[in-house]
Residue frames as qw, qx, qy, qz and C-alpha x, y, z in Angstrom:
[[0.164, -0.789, 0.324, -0.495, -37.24, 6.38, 227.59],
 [0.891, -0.329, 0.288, -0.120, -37.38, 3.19, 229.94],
 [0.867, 0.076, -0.037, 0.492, -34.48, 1.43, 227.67],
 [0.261, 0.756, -0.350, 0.488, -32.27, 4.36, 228.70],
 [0.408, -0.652, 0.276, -0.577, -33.19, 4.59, 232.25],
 [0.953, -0.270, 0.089, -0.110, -33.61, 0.92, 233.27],
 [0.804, 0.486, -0.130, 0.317, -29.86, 0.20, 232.15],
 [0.095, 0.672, -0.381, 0.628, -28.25, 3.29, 233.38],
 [0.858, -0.406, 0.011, -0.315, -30.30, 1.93, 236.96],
 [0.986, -0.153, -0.074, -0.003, -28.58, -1.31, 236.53],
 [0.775, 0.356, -0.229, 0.469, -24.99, 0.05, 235.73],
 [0.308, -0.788, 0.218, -0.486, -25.50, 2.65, 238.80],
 [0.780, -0.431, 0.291, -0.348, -25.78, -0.39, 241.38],
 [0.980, 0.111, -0.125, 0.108, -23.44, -2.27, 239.99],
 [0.318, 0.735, -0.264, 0.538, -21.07, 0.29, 239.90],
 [0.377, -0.596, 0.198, -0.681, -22.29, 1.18, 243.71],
 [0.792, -0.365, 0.459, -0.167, -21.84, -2.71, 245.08],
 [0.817, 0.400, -0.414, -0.030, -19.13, -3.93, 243.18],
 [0.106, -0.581, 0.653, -0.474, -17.14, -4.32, 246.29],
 [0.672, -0.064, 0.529, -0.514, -19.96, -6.77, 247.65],
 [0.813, 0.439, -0.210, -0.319, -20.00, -8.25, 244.49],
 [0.552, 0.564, -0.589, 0.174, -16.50, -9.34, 243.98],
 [0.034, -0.488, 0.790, -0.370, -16.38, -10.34, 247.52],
 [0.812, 0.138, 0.287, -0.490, -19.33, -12.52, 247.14],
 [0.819, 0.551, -0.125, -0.103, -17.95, -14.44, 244.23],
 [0.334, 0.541, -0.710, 0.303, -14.28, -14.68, 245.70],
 [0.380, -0.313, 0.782, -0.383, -15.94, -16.50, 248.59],
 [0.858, -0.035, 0.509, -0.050, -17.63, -19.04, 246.83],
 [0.872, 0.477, 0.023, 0.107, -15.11, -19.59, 243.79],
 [0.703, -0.391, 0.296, 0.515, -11.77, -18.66, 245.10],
 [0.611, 0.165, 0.247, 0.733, -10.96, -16.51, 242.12],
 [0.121, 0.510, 0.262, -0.811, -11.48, -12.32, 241.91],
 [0.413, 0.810, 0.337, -0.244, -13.51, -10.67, 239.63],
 [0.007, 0.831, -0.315, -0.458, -11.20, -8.43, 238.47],
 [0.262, -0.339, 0.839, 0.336, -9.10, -11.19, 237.05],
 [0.466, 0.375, 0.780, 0.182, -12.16, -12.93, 234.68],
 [0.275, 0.880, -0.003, -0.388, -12.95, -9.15, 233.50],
 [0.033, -0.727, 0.498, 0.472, -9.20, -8.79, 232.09],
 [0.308, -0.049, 0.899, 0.308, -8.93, -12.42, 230.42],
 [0.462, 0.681, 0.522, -0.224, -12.86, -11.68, 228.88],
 [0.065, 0.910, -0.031, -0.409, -11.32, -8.61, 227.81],
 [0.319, -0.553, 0.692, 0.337, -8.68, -9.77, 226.26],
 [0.365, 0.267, 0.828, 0.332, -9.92, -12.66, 224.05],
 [0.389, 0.843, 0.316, -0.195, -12.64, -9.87, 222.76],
 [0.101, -0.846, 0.324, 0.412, -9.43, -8.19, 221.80],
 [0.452, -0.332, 0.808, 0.182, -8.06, -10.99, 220.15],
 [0.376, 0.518, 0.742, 0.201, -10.94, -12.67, 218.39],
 [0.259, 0.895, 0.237, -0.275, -11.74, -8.83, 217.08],
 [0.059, -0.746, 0.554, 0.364, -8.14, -8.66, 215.89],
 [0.397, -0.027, 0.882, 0.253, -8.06, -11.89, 214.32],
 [0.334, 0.732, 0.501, -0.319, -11.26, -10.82, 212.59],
 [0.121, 0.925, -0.062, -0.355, -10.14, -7.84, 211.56],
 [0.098, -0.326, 0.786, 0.516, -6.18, -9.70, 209.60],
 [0.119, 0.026, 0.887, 0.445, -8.23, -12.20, 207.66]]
């Protein structure tokens, strides 16, 4: 029951200070959040697609 709850917990508050987050991290690295999500995203795409032709 605890690996449901403790998760769900963590993805509540992450959800719930992602503002604080991202503006934490854009002040000490100068780059947004948003923007390493999409490129992450991406190569998963990629390297799963490459995967997947050969």
């Amino acid at each position: 029951m605890l690996k449901f709850i403790i998760p769900a917990i963590i993805v509540f508050l992450i959800v719930l200070f992602w503002e604080n987050i991202n503006q934490k991290i854009y002040q000490k690295f100068r780059v947004k959040i948003n923007a390493i999500i999409l490129i992450a995203l991406l190569l998963i795409l990629i390297a799963i697609l490459f995967l997947l032709y050969f």
